[in-house]
N, CA, C and O atoms as a DFTB+ gen file, in Angstrom:
564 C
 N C O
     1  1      16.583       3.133       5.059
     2  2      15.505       2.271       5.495
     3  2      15.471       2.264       7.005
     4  3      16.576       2.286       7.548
     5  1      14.370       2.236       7.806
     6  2      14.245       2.037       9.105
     7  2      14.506       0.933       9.694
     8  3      13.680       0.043       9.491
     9  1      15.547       0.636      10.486
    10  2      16.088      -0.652      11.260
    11  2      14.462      -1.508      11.821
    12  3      13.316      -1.075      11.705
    13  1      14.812      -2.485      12.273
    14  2      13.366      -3.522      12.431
    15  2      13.070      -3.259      13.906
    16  3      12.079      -3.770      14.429
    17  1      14.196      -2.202      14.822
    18  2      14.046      -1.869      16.177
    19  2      13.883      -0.329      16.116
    20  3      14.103       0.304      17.148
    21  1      13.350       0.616      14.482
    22  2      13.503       1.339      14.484
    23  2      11.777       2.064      13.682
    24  3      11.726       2.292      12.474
    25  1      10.806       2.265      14.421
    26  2       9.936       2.906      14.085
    27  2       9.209       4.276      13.965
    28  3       8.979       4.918      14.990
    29  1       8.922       4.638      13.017
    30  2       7.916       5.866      13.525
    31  2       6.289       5.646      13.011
    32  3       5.810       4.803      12.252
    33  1       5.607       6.867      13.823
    34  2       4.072       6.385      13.926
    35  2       3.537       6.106      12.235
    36  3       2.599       5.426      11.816
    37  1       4.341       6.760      11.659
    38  2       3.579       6.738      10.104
    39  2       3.930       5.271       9.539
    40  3       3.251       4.729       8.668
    41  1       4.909       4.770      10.050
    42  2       5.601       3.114       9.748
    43  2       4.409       2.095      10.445
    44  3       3.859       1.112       9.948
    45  1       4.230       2.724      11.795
    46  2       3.013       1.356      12.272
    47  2       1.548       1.711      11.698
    48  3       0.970       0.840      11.047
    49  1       0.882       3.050      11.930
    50  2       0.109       3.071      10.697
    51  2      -0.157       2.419       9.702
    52  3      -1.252       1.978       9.351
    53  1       1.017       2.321       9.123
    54  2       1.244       1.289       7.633
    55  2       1.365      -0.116       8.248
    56  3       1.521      -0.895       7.308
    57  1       1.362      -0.442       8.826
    58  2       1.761      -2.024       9.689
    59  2       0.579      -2.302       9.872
    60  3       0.197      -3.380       9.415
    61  1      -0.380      -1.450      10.584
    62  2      -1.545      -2.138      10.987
    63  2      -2.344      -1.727       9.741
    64  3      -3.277      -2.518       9.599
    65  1      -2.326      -0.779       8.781
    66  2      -3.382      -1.413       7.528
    67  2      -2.817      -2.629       6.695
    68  3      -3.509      -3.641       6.588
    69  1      -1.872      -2.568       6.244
    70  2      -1.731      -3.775       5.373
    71  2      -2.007      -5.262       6.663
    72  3      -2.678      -6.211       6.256
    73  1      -1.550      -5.301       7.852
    74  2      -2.070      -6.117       8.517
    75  2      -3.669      -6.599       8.429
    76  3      -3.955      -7.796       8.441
    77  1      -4.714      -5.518       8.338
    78  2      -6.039      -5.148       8.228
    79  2      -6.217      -5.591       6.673
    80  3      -7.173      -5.931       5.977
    81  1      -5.494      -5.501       6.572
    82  2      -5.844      -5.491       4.607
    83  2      -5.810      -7.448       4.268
    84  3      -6.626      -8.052       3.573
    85  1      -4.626      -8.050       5.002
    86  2      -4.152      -9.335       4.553
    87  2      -5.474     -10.235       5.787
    88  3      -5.683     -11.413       5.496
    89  1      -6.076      -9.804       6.744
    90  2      -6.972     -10.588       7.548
    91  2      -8.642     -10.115       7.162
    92  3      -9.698     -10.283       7.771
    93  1      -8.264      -9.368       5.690
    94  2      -9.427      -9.248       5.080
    95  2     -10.429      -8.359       6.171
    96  3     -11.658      -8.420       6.159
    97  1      -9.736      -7.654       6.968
    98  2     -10.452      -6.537       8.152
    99  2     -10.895      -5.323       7.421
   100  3     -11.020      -4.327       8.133
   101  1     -11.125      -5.201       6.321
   102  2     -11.274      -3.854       5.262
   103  2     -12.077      -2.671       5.896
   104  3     -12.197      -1.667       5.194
   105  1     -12.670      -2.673       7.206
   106  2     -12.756      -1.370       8.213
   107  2     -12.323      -1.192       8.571
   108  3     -12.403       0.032       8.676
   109  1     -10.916      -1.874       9.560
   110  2      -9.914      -1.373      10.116
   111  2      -9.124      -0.516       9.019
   112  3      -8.809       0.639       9.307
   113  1      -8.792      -1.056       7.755
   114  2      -7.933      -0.449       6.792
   115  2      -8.386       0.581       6.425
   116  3      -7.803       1.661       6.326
   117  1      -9.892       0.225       6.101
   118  2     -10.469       2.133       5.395
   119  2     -10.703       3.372       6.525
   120  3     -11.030       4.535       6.286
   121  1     -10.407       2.698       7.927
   122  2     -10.707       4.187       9.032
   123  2      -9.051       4.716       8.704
   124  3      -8.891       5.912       8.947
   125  1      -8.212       4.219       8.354
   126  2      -7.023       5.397       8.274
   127  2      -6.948       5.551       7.197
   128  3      -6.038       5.018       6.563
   129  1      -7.907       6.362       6.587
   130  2      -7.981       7.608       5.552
   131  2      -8.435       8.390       6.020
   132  3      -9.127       8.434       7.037
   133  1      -7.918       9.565       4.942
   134  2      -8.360      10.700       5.585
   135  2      -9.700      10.961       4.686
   136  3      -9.804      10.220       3.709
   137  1     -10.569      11.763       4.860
   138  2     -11.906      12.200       4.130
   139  2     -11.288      12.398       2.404
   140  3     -11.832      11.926       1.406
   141  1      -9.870      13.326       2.444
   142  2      -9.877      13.753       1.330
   143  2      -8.887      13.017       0.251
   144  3      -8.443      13.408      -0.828
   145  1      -8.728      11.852       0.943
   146  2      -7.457      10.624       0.693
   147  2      -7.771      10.607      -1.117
   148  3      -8.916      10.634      -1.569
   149  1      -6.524      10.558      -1.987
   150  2      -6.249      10.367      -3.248
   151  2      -5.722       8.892      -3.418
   152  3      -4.859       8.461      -2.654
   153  1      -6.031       8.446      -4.006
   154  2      -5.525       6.774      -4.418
   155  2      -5.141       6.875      -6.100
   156  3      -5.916       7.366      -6.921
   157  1      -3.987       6.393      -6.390
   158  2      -3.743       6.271      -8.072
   159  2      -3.207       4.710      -7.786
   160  3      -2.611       4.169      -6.855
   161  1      -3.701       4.302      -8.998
   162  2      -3.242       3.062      -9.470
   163  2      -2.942       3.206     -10.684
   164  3      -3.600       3.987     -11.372
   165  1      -1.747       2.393     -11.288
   166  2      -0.787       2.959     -12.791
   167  2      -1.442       2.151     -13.645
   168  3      -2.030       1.128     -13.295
   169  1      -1.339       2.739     -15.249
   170  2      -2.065       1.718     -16.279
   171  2      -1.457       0.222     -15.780
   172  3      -0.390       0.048     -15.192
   173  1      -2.437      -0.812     -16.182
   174  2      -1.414      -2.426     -16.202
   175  2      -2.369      -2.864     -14.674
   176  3      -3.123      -3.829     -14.795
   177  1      -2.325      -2.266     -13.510
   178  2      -2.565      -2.939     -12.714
   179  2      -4.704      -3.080     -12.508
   180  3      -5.614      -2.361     -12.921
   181  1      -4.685      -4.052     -11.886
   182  2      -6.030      -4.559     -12.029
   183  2      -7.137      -3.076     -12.085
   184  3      -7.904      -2.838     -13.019
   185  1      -7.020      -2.487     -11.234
   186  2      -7.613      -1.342     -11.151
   187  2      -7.085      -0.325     -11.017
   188  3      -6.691       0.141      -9.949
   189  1      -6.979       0.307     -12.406
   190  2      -5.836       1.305     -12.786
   191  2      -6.898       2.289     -12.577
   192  3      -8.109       2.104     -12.698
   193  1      -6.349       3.247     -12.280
   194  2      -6.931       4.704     -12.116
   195  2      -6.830       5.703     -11.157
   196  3      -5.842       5.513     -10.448
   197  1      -7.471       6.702     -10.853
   198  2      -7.497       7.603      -9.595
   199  2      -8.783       8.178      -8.880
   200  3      -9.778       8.662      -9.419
   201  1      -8.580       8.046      -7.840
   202  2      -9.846       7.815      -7.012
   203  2      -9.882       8.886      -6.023
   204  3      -8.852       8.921      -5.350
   205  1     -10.746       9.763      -5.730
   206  2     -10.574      11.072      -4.256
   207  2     -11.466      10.632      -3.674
   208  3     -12.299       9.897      -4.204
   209  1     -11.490      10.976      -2.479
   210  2     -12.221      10.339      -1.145
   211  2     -12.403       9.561      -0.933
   212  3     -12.674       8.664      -1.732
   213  1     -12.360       9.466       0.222
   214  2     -12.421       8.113       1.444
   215  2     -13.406       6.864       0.647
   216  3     -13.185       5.681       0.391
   217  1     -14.413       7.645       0.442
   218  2     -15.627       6.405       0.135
   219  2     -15.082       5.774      -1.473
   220  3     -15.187       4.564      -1.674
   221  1     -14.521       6.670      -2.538
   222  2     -13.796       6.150      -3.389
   223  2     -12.836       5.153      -3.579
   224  3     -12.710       4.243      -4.399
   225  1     -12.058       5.627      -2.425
   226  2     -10.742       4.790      -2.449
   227  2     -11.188       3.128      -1.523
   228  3     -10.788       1.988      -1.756
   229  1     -12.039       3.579      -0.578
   230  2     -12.374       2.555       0.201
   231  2     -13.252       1.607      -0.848
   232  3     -13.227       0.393      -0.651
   233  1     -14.050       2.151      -1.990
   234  2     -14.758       1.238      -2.795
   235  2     -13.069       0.377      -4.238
   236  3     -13.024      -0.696      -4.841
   237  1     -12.261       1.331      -4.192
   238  2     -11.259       0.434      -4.536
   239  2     -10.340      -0.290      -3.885
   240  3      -9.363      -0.639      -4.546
   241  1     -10.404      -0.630      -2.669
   242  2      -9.349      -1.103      -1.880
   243  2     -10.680      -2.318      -1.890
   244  3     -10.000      -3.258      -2.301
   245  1     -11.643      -2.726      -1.773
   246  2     -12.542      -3.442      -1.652
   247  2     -12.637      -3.950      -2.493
   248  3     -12.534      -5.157      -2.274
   249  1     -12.892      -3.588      -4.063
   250  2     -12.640      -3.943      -4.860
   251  2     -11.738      -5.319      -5.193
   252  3     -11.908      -6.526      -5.364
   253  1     -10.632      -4.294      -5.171
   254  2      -9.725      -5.289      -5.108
   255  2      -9.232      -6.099      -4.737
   256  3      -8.859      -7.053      -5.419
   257  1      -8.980      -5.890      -2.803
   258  2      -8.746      -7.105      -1.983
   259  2     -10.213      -8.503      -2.190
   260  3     -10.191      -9.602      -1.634
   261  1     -11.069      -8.108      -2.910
   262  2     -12.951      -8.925      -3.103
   263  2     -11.723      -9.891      -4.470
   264  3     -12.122     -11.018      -4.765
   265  1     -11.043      -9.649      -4.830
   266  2     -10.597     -10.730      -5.749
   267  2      -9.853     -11.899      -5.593
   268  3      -9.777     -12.783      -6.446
   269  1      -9.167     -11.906      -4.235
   270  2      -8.416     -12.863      -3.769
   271  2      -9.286     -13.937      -3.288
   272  3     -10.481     -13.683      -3.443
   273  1      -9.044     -14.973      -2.792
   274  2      -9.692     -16.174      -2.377
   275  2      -8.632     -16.397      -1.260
   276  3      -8.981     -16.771      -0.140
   277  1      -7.355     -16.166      -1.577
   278  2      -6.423     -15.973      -0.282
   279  2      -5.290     -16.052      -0.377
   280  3      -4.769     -16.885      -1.118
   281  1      -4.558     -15.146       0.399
   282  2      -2.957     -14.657       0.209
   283  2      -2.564     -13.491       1.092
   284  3      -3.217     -13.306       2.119
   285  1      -1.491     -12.637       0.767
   286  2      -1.315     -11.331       1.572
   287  2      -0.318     -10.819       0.365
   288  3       0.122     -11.356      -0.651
   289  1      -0.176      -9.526       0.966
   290  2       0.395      -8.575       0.751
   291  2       1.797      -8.005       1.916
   292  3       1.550      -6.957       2.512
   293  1       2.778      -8.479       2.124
   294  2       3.475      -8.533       3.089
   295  2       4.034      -6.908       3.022
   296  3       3.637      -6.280       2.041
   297  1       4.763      -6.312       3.812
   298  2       5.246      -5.499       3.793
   299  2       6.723      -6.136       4.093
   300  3       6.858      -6.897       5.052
   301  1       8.189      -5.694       2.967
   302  2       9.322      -5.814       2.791
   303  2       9.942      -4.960       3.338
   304  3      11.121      -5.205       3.591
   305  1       9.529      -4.005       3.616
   306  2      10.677      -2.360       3.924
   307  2      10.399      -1.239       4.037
   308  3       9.828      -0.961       2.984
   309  1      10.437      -0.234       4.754
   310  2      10.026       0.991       4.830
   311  2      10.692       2.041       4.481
   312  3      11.894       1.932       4.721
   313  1      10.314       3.208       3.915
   314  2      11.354       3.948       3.162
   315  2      10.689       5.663       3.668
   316  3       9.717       6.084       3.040
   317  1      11.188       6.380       4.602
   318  2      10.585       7.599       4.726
   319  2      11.589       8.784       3.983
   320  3      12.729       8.897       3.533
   321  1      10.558       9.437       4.146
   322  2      11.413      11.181       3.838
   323  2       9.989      12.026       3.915
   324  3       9.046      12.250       3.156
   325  1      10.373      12.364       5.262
   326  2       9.346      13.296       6.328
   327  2       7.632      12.601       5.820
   328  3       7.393      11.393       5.823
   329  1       6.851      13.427       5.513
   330  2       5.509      12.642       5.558
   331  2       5.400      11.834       4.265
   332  3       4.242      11.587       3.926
   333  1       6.416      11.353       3.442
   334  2       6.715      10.366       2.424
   335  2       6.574       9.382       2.822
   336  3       7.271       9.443       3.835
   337  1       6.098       8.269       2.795
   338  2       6.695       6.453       3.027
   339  2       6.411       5.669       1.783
   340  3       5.341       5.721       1.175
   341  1       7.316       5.029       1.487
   342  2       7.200       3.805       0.628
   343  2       7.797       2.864       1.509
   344  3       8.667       2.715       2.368
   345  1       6.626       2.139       0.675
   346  2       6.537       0.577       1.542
   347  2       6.978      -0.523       0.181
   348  3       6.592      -0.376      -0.979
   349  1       7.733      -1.451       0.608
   350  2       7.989      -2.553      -0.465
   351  2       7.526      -3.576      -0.329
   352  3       7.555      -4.137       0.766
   353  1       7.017      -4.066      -1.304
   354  2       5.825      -5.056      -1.029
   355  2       5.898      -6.666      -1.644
   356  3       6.341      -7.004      -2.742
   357  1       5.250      -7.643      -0.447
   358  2       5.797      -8.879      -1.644
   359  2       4.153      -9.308      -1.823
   360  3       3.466      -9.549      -0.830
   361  1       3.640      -9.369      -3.127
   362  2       2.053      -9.793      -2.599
   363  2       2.005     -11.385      -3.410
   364  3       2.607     -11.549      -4.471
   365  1       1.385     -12.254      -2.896
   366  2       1.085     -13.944      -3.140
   367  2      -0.194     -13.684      -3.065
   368  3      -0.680     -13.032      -2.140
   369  1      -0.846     -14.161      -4.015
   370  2      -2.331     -14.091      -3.639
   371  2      -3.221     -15.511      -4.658
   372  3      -3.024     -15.629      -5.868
   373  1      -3.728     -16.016      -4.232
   374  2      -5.144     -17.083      -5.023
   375  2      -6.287     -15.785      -5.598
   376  3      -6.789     -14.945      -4.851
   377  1      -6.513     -15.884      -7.042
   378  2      -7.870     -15.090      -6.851
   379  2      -8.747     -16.089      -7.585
   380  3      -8.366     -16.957      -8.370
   381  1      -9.741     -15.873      -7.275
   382  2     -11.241     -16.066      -7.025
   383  2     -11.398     -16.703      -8.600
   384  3     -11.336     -15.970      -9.587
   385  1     -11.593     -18.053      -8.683
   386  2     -11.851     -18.853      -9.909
   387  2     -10.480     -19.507     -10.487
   388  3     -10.330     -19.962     -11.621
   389  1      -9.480     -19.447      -9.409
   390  2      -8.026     -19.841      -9.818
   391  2      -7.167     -21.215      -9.417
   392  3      -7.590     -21.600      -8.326
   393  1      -6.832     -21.492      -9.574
   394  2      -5.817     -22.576      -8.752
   395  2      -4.382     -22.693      -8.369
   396  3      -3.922     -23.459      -7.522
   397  1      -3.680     -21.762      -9.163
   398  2      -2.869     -21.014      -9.211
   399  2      -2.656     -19.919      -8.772
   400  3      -3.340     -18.985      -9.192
   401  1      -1.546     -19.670      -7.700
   402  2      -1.089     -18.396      -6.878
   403  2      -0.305     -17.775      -7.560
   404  3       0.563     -18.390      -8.178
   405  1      -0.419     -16.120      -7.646
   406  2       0.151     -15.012      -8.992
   407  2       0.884     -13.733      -7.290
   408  3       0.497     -13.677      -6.123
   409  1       1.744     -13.144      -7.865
   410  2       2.240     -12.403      -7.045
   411  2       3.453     -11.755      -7.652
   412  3       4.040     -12.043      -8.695
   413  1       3.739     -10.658      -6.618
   414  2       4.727     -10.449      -7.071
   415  2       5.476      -8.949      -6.249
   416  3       4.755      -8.447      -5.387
   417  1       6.961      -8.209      -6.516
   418  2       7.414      -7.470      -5.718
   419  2       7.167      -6.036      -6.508
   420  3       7.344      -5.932      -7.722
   421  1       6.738      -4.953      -5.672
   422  2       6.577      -3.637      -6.043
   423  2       6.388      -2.968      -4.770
   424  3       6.694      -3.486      -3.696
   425  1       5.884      -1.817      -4.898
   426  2       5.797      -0.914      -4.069
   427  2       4.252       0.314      -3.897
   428  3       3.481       0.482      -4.841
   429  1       4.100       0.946      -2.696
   430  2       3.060       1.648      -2.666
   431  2       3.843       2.836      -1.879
   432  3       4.568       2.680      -0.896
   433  1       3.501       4.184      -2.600
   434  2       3.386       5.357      -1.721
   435  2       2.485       5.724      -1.040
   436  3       1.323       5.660      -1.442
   437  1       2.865       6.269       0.337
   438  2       1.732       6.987       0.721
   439  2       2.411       8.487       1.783
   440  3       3.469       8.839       2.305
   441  1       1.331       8.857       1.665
   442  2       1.308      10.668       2.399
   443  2       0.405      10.311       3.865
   444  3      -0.776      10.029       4.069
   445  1       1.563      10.473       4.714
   446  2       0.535      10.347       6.380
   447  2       0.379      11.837       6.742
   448  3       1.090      12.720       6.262
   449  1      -0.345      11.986       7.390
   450  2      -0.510      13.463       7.766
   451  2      -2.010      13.173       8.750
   452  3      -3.096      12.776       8.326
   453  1      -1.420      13.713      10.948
   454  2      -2.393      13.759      11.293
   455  2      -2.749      12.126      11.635
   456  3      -3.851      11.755      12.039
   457  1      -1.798      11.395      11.433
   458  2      -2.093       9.514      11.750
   459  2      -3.125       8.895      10.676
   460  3      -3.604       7.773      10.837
   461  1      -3.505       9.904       9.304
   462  2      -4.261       9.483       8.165
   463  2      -3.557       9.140       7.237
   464  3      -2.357       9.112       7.511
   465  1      -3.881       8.816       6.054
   466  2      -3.807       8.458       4.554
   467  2      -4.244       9.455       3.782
   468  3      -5.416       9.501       3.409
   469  1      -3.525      10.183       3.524
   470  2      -3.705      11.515       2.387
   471  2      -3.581      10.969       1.279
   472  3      -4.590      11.027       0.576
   473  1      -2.491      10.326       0.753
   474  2      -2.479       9.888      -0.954
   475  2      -1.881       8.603      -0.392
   476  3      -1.267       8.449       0.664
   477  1      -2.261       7.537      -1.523
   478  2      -1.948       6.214      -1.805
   479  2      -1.505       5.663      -3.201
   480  3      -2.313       5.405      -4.093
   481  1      -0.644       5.564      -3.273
   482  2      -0.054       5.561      -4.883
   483  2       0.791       3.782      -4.830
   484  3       1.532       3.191      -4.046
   485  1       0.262       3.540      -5.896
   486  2       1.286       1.881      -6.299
   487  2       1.723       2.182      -7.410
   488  3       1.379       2.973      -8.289
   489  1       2.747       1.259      -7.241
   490  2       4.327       1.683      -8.141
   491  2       4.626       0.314      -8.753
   492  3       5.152      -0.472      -7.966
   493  1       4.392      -0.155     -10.041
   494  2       4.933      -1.556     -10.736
   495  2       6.290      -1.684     -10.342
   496  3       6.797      -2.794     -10.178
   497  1       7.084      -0.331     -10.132
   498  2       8.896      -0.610      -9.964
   499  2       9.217      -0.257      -8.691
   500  3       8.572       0.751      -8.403
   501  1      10.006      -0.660      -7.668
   502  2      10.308       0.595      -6.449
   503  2      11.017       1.556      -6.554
   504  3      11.198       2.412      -5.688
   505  1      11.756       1.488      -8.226
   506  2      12.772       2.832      -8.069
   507  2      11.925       4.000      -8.371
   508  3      12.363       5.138      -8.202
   509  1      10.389       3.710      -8.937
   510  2       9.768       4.711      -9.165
   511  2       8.915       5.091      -7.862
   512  3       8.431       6.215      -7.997
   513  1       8.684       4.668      -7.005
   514  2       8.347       5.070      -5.633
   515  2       9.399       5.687      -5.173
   516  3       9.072       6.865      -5.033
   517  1      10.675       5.505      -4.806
   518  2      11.750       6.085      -4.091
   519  2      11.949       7.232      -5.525
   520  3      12.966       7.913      -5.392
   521  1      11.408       7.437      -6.412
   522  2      11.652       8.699      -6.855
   523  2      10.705       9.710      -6.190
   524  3      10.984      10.766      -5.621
   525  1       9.575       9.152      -6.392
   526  2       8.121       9.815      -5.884
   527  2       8.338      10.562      -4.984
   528  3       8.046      11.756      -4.912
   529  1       9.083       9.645      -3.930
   530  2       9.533      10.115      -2.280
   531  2      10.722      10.997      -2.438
   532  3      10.667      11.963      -1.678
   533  1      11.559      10.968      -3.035
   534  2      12.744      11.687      -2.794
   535  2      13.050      11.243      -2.313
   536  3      12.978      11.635      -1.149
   537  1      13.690      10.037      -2.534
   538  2      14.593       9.147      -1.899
   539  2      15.943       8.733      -2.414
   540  3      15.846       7.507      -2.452
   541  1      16.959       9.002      -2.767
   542  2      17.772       8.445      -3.022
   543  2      18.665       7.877      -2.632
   544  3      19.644       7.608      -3.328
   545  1      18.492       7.472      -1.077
   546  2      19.764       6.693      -1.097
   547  2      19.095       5.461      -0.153
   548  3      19.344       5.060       0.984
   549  1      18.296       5.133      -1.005
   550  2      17.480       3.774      -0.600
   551  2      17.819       2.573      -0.347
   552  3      18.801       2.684       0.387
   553  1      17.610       1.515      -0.505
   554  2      17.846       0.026      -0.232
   555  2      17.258      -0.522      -1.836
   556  3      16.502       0.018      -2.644
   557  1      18.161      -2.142      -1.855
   558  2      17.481      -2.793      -2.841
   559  2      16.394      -4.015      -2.567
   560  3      16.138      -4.890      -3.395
   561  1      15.815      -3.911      -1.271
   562  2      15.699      -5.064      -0.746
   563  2      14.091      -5.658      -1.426
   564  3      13.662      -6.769      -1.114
């Protein structure tokens, strides 16, 4: 895992979209894709499926963040292996007709390449992200 005094550009990348993502800035978040950006989401989660291009993925990242009423998506940890990152995630969120806050810990892959978003992948488990990545000698955090 990367120390908290220890960054690289593909780590703040990821800092400032999920930042963009939790202040509901959803243009800041969708300019770092790339044109030909892949997004999968696994059966189970709200919007399961797979999505190519920018305008795709940007109509599911919209999507989805359009369901909250309010919360975030924090980022827990960073996990590289060369243009690999998994990010560990704690998300709290209100959605929209609720009263009750639902959340919970998992993970998202992604492929930087070029200061973009090539693939975006969420993971219900993190050991299945740190497989994704080739990661094995990860953190439990």
């Amino acid at each position: 895992m990367l120390s908290s005094n220890e960054t690289s550009n593909e780590v703040e990348i990821l800092n400032q979209f999920f930042a963009a993502i939790n202040r509901n800035d959803l243009a800041t978040a969708i300019a770092s894709f790339a044109p030909d950006i892949v997004r999968r989401e696994p059966e189970g989660f709200p919007t399961s499926g797979t999505y190519h291009g920018a305008a795709a993925v940007a109509a599911n990242l919209t999507n989805g963040r359009g369901t909250w009423v309010e919360g975030s998506c924090d980022p827990e940890g960073f996990f590289q292996n060369g243009d690999k990152v998994v990010v560990y995630l704690h998300a709290h969120v209100r959605l929209h007709g609720a009263t009750e806050w639902v959340g919970g810990r998992f993970a998202d892959g992604f492929v930087v390449r070029h200061g973009k978003l090539v693939e975006y992948h969420s993971f219900a488990e993190r050991e299945q992200a740190m497989a994704w990545a080739g990661i094995t000698d990860g953190g439990t955090s």
